[in-house]
C-alpha positions in Angstrom: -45.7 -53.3 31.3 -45.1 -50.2 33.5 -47.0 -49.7 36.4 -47.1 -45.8 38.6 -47.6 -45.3 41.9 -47.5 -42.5 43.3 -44.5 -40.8 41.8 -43.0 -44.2 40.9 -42.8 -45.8 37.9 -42.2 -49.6 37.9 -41.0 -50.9 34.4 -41.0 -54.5 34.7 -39.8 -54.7 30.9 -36.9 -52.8 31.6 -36.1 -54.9 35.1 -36.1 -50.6 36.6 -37.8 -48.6 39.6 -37.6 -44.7 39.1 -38.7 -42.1 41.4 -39.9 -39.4 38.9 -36.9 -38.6 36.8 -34.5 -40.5 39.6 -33.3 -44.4 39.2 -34.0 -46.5 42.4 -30.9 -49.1 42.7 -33.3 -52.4 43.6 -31.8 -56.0 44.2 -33.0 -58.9 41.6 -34.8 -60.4 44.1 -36.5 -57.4 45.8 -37.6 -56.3 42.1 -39.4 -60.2 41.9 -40.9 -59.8 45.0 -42.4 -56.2 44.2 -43.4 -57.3 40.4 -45.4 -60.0 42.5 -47.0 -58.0 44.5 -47.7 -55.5 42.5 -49.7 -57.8 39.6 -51.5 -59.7 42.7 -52.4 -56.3 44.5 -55.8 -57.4 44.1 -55.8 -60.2 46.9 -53.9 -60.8 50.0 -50.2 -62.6 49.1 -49.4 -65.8 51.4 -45.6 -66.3 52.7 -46.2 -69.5 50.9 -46.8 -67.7 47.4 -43.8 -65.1 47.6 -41.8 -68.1 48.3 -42.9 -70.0 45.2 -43.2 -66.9 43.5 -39.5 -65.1 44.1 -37.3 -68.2 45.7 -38.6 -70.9 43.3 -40.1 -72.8 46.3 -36.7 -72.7 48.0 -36.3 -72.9 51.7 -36.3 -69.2 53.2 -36.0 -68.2 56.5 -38.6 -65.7 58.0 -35.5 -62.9 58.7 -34.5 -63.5 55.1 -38.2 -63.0 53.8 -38.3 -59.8 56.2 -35.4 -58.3 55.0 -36.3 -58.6 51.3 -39.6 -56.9 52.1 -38.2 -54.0 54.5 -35.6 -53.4 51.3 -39.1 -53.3 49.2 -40.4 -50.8 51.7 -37.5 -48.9 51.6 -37.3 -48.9 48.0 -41.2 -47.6 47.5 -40.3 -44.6 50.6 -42.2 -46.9 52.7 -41.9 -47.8 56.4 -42.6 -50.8 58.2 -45.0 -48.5 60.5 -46.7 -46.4 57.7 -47.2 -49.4 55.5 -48.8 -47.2 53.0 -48.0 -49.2 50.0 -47.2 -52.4 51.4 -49.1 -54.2 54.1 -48.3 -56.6 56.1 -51.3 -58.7 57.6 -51.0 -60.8 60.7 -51.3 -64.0 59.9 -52.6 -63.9 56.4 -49.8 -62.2 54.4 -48.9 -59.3 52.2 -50.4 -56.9 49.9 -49.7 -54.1 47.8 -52.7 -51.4 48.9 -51.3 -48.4 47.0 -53.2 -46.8 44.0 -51.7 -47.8 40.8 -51.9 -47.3 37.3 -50.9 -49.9 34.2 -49.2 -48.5 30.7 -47.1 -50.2 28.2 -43.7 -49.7 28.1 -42.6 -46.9 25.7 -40.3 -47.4 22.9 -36.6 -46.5 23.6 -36.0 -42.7 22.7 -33.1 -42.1 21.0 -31.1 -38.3 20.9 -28.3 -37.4 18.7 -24.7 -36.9 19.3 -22.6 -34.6 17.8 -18.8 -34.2 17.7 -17.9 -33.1 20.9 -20.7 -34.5 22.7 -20.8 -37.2 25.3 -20.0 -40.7 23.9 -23.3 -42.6 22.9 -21.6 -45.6 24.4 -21.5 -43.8 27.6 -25.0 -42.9 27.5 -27.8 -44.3 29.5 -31.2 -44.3 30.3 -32.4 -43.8 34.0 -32.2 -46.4 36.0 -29.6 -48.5 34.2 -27.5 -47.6 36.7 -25.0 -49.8 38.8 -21.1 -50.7 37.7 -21.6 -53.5 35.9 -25.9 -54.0 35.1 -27.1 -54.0 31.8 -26.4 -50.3 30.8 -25.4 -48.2 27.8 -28.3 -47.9 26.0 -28.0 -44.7 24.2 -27.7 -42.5 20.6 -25.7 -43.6 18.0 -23.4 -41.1 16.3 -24.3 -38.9 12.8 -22.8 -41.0 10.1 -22.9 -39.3 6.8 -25.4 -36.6 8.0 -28.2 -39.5 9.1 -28.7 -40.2 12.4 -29.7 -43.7 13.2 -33.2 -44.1 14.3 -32.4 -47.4 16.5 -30.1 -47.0 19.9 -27.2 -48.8 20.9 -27.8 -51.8 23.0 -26.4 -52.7 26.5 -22.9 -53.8 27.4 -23.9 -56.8 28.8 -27.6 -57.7 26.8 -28.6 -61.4 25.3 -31.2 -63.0 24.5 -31.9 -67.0 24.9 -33.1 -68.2 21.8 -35.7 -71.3 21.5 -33.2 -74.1 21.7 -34.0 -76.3 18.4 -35.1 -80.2 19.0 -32.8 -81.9 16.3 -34.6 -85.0 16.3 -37.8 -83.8 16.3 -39.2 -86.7 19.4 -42.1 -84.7 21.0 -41.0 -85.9 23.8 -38.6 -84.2 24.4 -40.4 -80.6 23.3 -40.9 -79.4 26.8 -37.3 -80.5 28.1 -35.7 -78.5 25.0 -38.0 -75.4 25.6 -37.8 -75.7 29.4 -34.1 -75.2 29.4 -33.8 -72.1 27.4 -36.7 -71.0 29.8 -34.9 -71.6 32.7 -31.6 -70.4 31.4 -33.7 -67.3 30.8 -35.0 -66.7 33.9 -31.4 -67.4 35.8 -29.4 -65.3 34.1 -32.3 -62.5 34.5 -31.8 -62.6 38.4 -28.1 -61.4 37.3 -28.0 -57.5 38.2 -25.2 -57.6 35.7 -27.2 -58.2 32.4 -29.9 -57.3 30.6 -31.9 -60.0 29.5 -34.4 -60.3 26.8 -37.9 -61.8 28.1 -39.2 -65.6 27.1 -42.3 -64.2 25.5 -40.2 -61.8 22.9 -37.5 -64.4 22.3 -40.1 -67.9 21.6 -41.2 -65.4 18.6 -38.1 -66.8 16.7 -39.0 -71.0 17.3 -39.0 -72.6 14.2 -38.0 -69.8 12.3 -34.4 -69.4 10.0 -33.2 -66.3 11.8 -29.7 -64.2 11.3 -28.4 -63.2 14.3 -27.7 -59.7 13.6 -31.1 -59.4 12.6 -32.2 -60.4 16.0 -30.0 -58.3 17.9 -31.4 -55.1 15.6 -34.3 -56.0 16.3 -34.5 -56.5 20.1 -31.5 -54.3 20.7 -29.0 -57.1 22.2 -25.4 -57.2 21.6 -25.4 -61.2 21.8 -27.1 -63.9 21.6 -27.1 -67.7 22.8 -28.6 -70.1 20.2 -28.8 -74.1 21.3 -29.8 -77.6 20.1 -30.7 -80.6 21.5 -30.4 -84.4 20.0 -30.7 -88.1 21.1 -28.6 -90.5 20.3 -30.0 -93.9 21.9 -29.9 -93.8 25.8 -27.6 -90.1 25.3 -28.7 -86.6 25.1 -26.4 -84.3 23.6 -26.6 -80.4 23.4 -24.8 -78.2 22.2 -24.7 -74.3 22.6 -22.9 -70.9 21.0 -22.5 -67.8 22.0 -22.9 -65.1 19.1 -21.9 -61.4 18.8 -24.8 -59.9 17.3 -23.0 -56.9 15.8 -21.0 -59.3 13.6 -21.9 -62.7 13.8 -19.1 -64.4 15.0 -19.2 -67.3 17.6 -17.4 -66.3 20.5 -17.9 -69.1 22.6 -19.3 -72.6 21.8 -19.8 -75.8 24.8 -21.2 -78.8 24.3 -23.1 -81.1 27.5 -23.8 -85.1 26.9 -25.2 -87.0 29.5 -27.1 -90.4 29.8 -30.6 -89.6 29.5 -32.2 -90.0 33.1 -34.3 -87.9 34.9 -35.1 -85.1 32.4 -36.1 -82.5 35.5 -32.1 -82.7 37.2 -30.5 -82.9 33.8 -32.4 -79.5 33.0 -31.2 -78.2 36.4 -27.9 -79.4 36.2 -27.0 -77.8 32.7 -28.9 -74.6 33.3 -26.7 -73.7 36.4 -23.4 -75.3 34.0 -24.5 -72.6 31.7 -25.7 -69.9 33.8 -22.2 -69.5 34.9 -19.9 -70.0 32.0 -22.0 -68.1 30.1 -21.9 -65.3 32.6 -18.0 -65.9 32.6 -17.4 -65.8 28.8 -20.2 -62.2 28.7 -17.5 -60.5 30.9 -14.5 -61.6 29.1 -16.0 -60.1 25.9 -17.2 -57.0 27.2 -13.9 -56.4 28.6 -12.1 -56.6 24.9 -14.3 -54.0 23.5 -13.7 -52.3 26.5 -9.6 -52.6 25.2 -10.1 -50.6 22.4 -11.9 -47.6 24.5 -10.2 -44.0 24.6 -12.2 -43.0 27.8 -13.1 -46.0 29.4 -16.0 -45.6 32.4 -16.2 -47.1 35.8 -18.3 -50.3 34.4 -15.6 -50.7 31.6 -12.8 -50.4 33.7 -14.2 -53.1 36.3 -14.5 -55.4 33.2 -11.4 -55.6 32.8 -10.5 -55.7 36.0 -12.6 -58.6 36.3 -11.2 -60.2 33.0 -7.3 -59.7 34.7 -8.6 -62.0 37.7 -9.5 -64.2 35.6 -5.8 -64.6 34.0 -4.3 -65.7 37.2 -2.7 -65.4 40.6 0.4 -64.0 40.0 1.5 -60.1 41.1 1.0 -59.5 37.7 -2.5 -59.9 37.2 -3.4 -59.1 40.8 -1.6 -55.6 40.6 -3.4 -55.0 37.0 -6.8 -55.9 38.3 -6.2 -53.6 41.2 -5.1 -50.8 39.1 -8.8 -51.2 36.9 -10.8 -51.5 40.3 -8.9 -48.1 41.7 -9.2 -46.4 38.6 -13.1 -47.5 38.8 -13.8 -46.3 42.6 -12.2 -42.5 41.6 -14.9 -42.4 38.9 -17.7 -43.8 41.1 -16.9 -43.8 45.1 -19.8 -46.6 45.4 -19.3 -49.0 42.6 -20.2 -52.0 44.4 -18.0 -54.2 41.7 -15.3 -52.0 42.1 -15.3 -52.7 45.8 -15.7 -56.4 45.0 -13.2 -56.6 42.9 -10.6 -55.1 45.5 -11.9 -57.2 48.0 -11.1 -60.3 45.6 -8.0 -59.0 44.9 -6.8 -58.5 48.1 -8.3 -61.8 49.2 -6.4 -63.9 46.1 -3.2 -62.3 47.2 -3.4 -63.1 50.3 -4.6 -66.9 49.6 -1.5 -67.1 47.6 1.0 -65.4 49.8 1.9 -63.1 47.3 3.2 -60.6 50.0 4.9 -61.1 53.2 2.2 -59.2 55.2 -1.4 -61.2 54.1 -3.3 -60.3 57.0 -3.1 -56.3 56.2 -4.4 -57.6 52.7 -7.2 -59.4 53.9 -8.1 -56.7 56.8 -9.2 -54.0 53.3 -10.2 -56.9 51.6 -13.0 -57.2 54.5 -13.6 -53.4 55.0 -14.4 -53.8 51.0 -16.3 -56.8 51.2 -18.8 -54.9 54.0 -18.8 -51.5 52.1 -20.4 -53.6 48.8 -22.7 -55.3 50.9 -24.1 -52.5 52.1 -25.0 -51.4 48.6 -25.2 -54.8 47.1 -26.9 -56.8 51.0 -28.3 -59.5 48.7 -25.7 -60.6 46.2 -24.7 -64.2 46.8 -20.8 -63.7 45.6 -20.0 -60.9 47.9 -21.0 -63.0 51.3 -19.0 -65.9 49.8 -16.0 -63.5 49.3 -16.7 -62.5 53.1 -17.0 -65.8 53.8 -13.7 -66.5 52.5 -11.9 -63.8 54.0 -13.2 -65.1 57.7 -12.2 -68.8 56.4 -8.5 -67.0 56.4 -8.5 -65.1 59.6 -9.2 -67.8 61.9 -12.8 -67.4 61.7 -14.0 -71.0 60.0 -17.1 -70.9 61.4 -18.4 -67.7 60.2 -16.7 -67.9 56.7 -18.7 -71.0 56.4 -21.7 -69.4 57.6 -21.6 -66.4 55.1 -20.8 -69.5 52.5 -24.2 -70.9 53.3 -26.2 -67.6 53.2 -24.7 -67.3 49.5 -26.4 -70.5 48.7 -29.4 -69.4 50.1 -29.4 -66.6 48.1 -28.4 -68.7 44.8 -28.1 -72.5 45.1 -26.1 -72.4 42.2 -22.7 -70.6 43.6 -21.1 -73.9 43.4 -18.3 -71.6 45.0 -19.3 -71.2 48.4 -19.1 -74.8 48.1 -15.3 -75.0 47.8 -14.7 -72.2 50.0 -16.8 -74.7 52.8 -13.9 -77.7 51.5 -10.8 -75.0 52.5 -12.7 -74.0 56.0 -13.0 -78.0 56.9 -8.9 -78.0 56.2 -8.3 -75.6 58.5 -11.1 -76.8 60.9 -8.3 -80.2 61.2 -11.4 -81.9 59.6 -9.7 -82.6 56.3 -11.7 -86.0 55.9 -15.1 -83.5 55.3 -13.1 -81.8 52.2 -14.3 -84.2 49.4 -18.0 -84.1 50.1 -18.1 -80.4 49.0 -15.4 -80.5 46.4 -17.3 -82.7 44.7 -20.4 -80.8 44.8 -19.0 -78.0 43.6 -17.4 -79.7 40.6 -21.0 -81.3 40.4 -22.7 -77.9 40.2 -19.9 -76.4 37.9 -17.6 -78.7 36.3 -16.3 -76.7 34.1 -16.1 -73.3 36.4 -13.1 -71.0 36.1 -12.1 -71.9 40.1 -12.3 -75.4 39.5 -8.4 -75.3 39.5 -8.7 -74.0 43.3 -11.2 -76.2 44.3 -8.7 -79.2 43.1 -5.7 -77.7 44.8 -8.3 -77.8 48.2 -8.8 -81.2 48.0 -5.1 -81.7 47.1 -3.9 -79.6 50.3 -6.7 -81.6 52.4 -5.4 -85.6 51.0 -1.9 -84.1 52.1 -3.4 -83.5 55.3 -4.7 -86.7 55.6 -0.9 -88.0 54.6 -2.6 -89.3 51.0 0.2 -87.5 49.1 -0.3 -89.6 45.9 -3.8 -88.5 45.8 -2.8 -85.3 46.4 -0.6 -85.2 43.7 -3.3 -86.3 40.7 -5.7 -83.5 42.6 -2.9 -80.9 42.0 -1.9 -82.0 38.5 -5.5 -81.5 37.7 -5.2 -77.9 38.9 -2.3 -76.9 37.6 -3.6 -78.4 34.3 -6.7 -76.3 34.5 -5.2 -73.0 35.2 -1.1 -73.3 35.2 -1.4 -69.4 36.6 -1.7 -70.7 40.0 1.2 -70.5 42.5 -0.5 -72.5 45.4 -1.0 -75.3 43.7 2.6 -75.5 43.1 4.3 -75.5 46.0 1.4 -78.0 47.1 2.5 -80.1 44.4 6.1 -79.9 45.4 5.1 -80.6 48.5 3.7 -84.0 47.8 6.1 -84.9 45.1 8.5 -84.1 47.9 7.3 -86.3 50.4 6.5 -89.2 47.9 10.7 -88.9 47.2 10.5 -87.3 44.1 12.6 -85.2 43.9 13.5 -83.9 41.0 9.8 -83.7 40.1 9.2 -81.8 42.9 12.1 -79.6 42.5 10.6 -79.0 38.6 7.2 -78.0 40.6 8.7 -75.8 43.2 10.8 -74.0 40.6 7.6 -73.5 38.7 6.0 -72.0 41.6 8.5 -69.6 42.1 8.9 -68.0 38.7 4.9 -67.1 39.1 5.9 -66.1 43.1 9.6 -65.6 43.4 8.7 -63.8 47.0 7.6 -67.5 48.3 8.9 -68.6 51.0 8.3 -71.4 53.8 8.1 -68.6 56.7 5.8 -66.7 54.7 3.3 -69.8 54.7 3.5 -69.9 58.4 3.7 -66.1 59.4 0.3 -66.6 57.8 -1.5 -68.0 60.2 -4.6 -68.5 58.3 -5.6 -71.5 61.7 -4.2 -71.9 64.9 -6.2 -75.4 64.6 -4.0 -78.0 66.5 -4.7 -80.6 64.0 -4.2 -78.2 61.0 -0.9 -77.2 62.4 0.6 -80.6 62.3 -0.6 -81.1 58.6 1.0 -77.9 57.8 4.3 -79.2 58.9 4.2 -81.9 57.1 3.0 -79.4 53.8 6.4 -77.2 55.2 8.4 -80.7 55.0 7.7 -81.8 51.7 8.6 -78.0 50.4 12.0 -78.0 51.9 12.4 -81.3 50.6 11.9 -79.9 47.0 14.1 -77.2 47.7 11.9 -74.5 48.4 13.6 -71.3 49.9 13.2 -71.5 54.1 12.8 -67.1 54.5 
């Protein structure tokens, strides 16, 4: 459905906002709150029903309802003292007052390319703007003198199909639909995808489908298929991830759990999914974008994305930072680009892959604020703030921005482990396992599940439990073995356990991913001046010379 206004045009098929012919860059959760408004304009809108409406019911602070509706305003050309289209009503609530007309959503136009003219690939519609949103749609090229009539889909564009009830109990009908449902809805709050609607994808329940068919049809370049079975008191599902352009699984999980409460197992796999599945999108958008001659900003930040991913060595850090530089001199305010070199900075920083980490993290900060002021509501960059104040001596703050990333998405099972690092160097070490574990509860199979092990590890050293420590950090390393901190940590403990040519095996493995390491470098750090942190550091310094890592 479209809906105009003025000289807007609100497309809430195509998740966009224009302003005649121009796109207007609108925040998942501000476009909710508008769709709301707009399809209830008839009747005054209760705090209560935004809340249930945008936040799921979710505890929101008045500020944080405020500033959602000033960026609405701001989005519409509206003011807080006009209130021409959106009205705020002392104590009774909101409503959208302006004049407005309904239309269906067009089909997608498509326009010929010719040799010479711009890449169809490169092409897109108003509005599908932003570094890495669902974009791209565009013409496809003359092949054999025919132009194809259908266009080419976005980067990043799935669709949830109806998850199929293997064993056919009708009870469990409303679990199997709920959570592609819910998956649906999650991943459509993403301003990195494009996601196909519930009501266009339940067309395919119960029917034998091919997968390329599907994605002809509603234009996706992948799509997530999923079944769900009972065996006794287990439920078992299992899910794939499909390229729609060829058919080939690209990614395939499965989840078992002992059936329980139906409601938190739904919640519990959807956010497992949510993220991995958001993961494994980027990873495959950046090998196509491989094979690109003229890559654009949003490929380039895929793979700069996709390099982060491989590890924390100088490596990958200095190949990620090439893709996020090359990104920014194509678009100044690509908010992912500006992510991304915020993350890089901060990962090289974390693992003391220079001698000077504080200049690091000081432009991995001035980053992190310029994206927020294009991006004020996305969850990841105030965790990546927050971490960058958990390393500056600023605990409390990192942890605050931490928490105002889970009010913004209770599912960044992140800002979690971020909160377990701040609690280390807070001298409150003992507090580290409560949110470790929650994070591994949230996402248990997350791609910085190896750092949240080496946190607890470093915290158990802390707390002079080196053996502990040391299954944490095997766990880590076994995750991701492209992950310097967590050996020297490991050397560290094996080190002060008096194993010692273990912990000479880990320290020498440490180096060859940092040969720069060194035991000053740790300490010119200064990542706490925390009395009680301090102390466990030196013990951390001891077990490292004991394993024969270099002094400076």
């Amino acid at each position: 459905m479209r809906y105009l206004f003025e000289d807007y045009t609100f497309d809430t098929e195509r998740r966009e906002l224009h302003r005649g012919v121009h796109a207007v860059s609108v925040t998942p959760q501000v476009f909710d709150l508008l769709d709301y408004l707009i399809r209830n304009r008839e009747r005054v809108v209760s705090k209560d029903d935004l809340i249930g409406a945008v936040w799921n019911g979710r505890i929101v602070s008045d500020a944080a309802l405020t500033t959602r509706l000033n960026a609405a305003r701001h989005a519409t050309g509206d003011s807080g003292e006009a209130q021409r289209l959106l009205k705020t009503l002392p104590r009774k609530g909101f409503r959208f007052v302006g004049s407005v007309q309904e239309t269906q959503t067009p089909a997608i136009a498509t326009v010929a390319t010719h040799p010479g003219e711009q890449d169809p690939e490169r092409t897109a519609l108003p509005g599908q703007s932003g570094v890495m949103d669902g974009e791209g749609f565009g013409a496809a090229t003359h092949n054999g003198g025919t132009i194809s009539d259908r266009p080419r889909s976005a980067r990043l564009s799935i669709v949830v199909l109806p998850f199929v009830n293997l064993g056919g109990d009708p009870e469990h009908d409303s679990f199997v639909e709920g959570v592609a449902e819910s998956l649906t809805t999650d991943l459509s709050h993403s301003r990195n995808l494009f996601v196909i609607g519930r009501n266009s994808a339940f067309k395919y329940k119960g029917k034998e489908i091919d997968v390329r068919q599907v994605g002809r049809e509603l234009n996706v370049r992948y799509v997530l298929e999923g079944s769900v079975q009972r065996n006794g008191n287990r439920l078992r599902m299992n899910v794939q991830l499909i390229d729609a352009e060829n058919g080939k699984h690209l990614w395939a999980e499965r989840f078992e759990k002992p059936i329980a409460d139906l409601f938190d197992m739904q919640d519990e796999i959807v956010s497992r999914l949510a993220y991995t599945l958001h993961v494994q999108l980027v990873i495959a958008a950046a090998r196509r974008a491989e094979r690109l001659a003229h890559p654009d900003a949003k490929d380039l930040n895929f793979q700069g994305v996709a390099c982060l991913h491989k590890g924390a060595t100088s490596e990958y850090i200095t190949q990620a930072r090439g893709f996020f530089e090359r990104a920014l001199a194509i678009d100044h305010r690509s908010f992912v680009a500006l992510f991304g070199m915020a993350n890089v900075d901060l990962i090289a920083g974390f693992s003391l892959l220079t001698d000077e980490p504080t200049a690091g993290l000081s432009a991995a900060e001035t980053n992190a604020i310029k994206a927020l002021s294009l991006a004020p509501d996305d969850a990841h960059l105030h965790l990546t703030l927050g971490g960058i104040y958990i390393l500056t001596s600023r605990a409390v703050q990192g942890i605050a921005e931490c928490e105002h990333a889970l009010a913004l998405d209770r599912n960044t099972a992140k800002a979690h482990g971020a909160i377990g690092l701040a609690k280390v160097l807070m001298g409150r070490a003992a507090e580290t396992e409560g949110h470790v574990l929650e994070a591994l509860r949230l996402s248990p199979r997350d791609m910085s599940a190896n750092w949240w092990m080496h946190f607890m590890g470093a915290a158990k050293m802390h707390l002079a439990a080196d053996a502990e420590a040391v299954r944490w950090l095997r766990r880590s390393i076994e995750i991701h073995h492209n992950f310097p901190p967590a050996h020297f940590a490991l050397a560290a403990a094996l080190g002060l356990l008096g194993t010692l040519d273990e912990a000479r095996s880990a320290a020498q493995a440490g180096l060859a991913l940092n040969p720069g390491f060194t035991i000053c470098r740790l300490r010119a750090a200064k990542f706490s001046d925390n009395p009680t942190y301090l102390v466990g550091q030196e013990r951390f310094c001891e077990g490292m010379r004991l394993a024969g890592v270099p002094e400076g």
